[in-house]
C-alpha positions in Angstrom: 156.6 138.2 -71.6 159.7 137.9 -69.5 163.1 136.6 -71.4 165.5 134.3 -69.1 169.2 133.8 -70.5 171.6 131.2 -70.7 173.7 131.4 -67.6 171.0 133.0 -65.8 169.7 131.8 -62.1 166.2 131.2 -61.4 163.9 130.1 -58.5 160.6 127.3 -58.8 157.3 129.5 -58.3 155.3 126.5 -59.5 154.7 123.6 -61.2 151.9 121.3 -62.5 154.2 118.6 -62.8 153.0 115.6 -61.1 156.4 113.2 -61.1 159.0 115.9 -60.4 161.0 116.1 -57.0 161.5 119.8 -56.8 159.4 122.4 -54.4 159.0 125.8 -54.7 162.0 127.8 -53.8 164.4 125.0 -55.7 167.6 127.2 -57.6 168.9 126.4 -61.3 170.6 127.6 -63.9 169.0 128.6 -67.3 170.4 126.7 -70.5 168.0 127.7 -73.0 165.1 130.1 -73.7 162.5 129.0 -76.2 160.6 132.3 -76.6 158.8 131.1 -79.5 157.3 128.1 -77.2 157.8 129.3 -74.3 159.9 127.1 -72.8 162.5 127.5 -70.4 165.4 124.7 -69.9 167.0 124.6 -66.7 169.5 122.4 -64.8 168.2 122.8 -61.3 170.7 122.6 -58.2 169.3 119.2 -57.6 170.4 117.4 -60.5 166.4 117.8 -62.2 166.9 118.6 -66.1 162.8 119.7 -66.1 161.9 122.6 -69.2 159.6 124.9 -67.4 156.4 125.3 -70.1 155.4 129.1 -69.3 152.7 128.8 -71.3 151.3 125.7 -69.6 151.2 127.2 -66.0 155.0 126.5 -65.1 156.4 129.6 -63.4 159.5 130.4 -62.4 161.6 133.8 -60.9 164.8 135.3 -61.2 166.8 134.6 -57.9 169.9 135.7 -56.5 171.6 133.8 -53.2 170.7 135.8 -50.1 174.1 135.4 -48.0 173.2 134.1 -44.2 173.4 136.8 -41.9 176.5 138.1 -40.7 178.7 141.5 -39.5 175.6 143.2 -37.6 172.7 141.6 -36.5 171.2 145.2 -35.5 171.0 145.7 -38.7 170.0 142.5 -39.9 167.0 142.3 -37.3 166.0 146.0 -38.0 165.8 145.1 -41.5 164.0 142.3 -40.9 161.8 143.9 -39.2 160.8 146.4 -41.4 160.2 143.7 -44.0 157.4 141.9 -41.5 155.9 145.6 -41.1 155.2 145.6 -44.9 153.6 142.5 -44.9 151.2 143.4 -42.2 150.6 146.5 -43.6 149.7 144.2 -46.6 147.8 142.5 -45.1 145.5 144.7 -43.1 144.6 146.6 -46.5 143.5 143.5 -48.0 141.9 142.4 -45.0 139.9 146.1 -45.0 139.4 145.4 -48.8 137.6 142.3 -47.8 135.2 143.2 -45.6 134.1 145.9 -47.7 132.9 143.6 -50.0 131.5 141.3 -47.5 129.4 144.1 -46.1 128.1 145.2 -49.5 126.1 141.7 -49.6 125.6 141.4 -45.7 124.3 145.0 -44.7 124.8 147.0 -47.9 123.7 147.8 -51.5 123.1 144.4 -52.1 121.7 142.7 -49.0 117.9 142.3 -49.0 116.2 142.6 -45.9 116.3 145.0 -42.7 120.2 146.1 -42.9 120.2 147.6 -39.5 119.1 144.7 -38.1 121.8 142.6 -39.8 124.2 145.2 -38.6 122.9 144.7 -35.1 123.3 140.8 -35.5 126.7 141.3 -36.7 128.1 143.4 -33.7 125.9 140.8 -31.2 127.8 138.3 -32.5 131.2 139.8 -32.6 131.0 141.1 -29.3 130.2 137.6 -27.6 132.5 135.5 -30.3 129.6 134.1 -32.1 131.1 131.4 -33.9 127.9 131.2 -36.1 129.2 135.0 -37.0 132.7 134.9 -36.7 133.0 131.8 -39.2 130.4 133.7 -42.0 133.5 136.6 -42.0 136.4 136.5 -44.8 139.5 134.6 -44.1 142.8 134.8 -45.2 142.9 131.1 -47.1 144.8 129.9 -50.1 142.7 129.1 -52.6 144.0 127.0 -55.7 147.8 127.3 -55.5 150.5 126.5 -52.5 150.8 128.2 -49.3 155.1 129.1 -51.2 153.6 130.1 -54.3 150.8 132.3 -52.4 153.7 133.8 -50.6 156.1 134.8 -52.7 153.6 136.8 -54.6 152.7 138.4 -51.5 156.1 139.2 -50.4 156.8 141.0 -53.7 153.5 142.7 -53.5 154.3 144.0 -50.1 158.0 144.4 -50.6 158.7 145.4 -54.0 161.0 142.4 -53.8 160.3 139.4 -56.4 163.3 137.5 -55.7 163.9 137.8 -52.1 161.4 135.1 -51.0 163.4 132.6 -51.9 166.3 133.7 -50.1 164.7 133.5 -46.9 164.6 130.2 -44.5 161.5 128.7 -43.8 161.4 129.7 -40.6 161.2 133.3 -42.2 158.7 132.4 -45.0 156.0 131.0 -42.0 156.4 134.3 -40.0 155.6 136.7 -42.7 152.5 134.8 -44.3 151.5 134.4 -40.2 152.0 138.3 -39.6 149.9 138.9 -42.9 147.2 136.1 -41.9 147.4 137.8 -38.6 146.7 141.6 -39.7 144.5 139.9 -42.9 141.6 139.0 -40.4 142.5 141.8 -37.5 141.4 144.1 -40.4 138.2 142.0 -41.4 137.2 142.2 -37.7 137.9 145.8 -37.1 136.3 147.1 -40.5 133.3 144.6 -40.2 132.7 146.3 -36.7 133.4 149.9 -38.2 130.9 149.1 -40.9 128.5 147.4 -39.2 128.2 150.5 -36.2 127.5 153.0 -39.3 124.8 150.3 -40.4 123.4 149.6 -37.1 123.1 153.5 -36.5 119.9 155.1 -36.2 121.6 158.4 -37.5 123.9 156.8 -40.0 127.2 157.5 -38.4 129.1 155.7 -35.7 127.7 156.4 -32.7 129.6 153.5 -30.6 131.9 156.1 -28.2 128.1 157.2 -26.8 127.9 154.0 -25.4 126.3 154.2 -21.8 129.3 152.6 -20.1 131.7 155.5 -21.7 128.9 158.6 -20.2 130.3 160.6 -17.5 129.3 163.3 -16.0 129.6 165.9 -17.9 129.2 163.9 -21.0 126.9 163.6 -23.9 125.2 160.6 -23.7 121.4 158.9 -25.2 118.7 158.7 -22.2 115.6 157.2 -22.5 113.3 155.7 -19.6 111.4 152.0 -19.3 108.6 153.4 -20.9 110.4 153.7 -24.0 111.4 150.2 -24.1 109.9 148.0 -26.7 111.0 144.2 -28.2 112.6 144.2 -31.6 112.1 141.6 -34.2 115.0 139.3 -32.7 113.3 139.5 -29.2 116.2 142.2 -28.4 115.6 145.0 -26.5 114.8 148.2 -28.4 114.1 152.1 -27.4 111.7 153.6 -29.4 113.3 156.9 -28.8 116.6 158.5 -27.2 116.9 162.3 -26.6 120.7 164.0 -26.5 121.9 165.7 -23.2 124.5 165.8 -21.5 125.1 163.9 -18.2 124.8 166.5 -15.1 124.3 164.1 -11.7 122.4 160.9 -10.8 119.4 161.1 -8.8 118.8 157.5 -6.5 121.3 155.9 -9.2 119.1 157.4 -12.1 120.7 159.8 -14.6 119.9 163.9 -14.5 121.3 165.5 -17.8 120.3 168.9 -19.6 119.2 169.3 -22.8 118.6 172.0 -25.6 115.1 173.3 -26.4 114.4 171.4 -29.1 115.0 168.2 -27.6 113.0 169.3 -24.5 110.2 170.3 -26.7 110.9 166.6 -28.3 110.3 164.8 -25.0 107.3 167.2 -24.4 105.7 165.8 -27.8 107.0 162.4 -26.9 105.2 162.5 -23.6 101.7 163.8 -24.9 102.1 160.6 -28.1 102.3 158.2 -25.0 99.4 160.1 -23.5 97.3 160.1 -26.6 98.5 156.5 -26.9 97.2 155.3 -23.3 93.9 157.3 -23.9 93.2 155.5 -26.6 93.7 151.8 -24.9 91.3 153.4 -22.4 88.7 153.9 -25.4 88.8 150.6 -26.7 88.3 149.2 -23.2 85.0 150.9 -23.0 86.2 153.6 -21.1 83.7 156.7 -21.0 84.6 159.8 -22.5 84.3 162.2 -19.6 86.0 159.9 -17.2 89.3 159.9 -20.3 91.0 162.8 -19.2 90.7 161.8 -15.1 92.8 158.3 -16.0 95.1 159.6 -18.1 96.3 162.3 -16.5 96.1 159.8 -12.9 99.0 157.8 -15.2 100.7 160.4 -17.0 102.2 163.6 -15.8 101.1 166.5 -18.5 104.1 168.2 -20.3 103.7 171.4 -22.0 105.4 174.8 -22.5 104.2 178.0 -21.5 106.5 180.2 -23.3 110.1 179.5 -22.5 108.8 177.9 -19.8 108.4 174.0 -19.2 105.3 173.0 -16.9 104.9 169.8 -15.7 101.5 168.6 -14.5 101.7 165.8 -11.9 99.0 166.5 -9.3 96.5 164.3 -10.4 99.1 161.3 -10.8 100.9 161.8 -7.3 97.8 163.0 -5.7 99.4 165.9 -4.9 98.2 169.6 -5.4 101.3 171.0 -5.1 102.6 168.9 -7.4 103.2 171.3 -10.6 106.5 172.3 -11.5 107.6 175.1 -13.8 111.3 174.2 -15.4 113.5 177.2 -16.8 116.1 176.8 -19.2 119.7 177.6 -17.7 122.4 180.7 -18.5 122.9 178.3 -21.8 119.7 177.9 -22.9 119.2 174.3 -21.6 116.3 172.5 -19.2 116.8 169.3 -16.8 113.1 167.5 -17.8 112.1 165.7 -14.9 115.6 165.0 -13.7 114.5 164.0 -10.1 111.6 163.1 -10.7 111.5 160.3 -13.6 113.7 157.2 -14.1 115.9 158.6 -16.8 119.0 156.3 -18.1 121.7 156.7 -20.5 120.8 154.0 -23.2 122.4 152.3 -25.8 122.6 154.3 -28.9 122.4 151.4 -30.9 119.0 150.4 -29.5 117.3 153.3 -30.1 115.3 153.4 -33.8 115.3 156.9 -33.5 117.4 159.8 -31.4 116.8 163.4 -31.2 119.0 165.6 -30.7 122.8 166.6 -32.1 125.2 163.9 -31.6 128.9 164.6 -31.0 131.7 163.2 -33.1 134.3 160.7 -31.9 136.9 163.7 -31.2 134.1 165.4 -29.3 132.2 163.3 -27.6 
């Protein structure tokens, strides 16, 4: 419990009382210390002779008289300066501290329901300025006490400094709590987003810098075609699947990238799934069995590898009987499946429920 002296000078933190004149920041001087009540007796500058009850929710700082600027205003604005700095820097870990907690009930441990698709509502939302999702984020607010007594114990959070708030003009006081509202609900946005990408992500990590508007050639990026399109539970636009490559040309404004073996044996296995898929629409339409292979194979090219080699049957869907192609892998290892010759697109990573393939980090993508 603190001790105040006789003699000693002392600031208004807060007061319950509903009669009194003074305001937080008001000066006095300490006649009398009760420390067995708790009590404080002070003559305040203003003439006010109101005991301040400790115990009873009065509160009250030591204070010393901050002299008005003068001699070098370099030094005064520098210092100034690096007090605001604190308080953003304040506020931006609380901010981050708050949307950590928000996501554990939004899109974390303890949200119910699909968390990716929350995730995905979230960063919707944020993107076009939702107000519906901007609003349900945390907000710096006061909550129970004044917007002085709020910031003084901010200040001397930030600064170290439990005096010093009441030394500044009130000019001063509104532009530190603004610069802490300020990088309070930056943070919230900006860690909400963060949090929300590794959500949203079909691999678990944040795969935002593979956006399709940031592929360029040369790049890694997520491809996909129409066929892989499908509509999620919001009526959004998913992809089934994406396969990793990297970006080598365009093709008729279509993308042409390369990939590894394992994600060109991927797209091989995706191709025959759609295949089996179509043939089996054809059998529930009473389709006969000898005629399955014919229509299939008039709608979908064939995939398959002969060794290291990747064949691709399209003769009986261009009506073409030339039209066979046998795809080697490059010096590195890597094919370019059907990269003239199908509508390939670098997707959204973030649309796809699953991709194949090893994703670059941030650093390397």
């Amino acid at each position: 419990m603190p001790s105040y002296e006789a003699g000693q000078r002392v600031a208004l933190v807060h007061t319950d009382d509903p009669y009194t004149r003074l305001l937080p920041g008001d000066t006095g001087t300490v006649r009398r210390h009760d420390q067995r009540h708790n009590i404080v007796e002070v003559t305040w500058d203003s003439g006010s002779t109101l005991s301040m009850c400790l115990d009873a929710g009065d509160r009250i700082a030591p204070a010393t008289a901050i002299p008005p600027p003068a001699g070098d205003p370099v030094a005064e604005a520098t210092g100034w300066a690096a007090v605001l700095q604190r308080m953003r820097g304040a506020g931006a870990e609380a901010g981050r501290a708050a949307a950590e907690w928000w996501a554990q009930g939004s899109i974390g441990a303890r949200a119910g329901g699909d968390a990716r698709l929350a995730a995905r509502r979230v960063l919707v939302g944020l993107h076009g300025g939702d107000p519906a999702i901007l609003d349900a984020l945390p907000h710096f607010s006061v909550v129970g006490e004044s917007v002085d007594v709020a910031g003084w114990e901010l200040f001397a959070d930030a600064t170290g400094d439990t005096r010093g708030w009441f030394g500044l003009r009130i000019q001063q006081r509104d532009e530190a709590m603004a610069v802490y509202r300020d990088a309070y609900d930056t943070a919230v946005t900006d860690r909400v987003a963060e949090l929300c990408h590794l959500a949203a992500s079909p691999t678990g990590t944040d795969v935002s810098h593979l956006h399709p508007d940031r592929v360029r050639i040369g790049g890694v990026g997520v491809f996909a075609g129409d066929w892989a399109r499908t509509t999620g539970p919001d009526g959004d636009d998913r992809v089934e699947v994406g396969f990793v490559g990297t970006l080598i040309d365009y093709w008729n404004g279509w993308a042409v990238f390369s990939c590894t073996r394992d994600v060109a044996e991927a797209i091989v296995a995706d191709q025959q799934r759609h295949r089996d898929r179509y043939r089996d629409s054809l059998r529930e339409q009473g389709v006969p069995a000898d005629d399955l292979d014919r229509r299939v194979d008039e709608a979908l090219a064939d995939l398959s590898f002969d060794g290291d080699v990747l064949v691709a049957d399209q003769r009986a869907l261009s009506g073409d009987p030339d039209a066979i192609d046998r795809i080697t892998a490059d010096g590195d290892g890597r094919y370019v499946v059907m990269g003239r010759s199908w509508c390939w697109e670098a997707v959204d990573p973030y649309a796809c429920d699953r991709i194949i393939g090893d994703l670059p980090d941030t650093d390397n993508a």
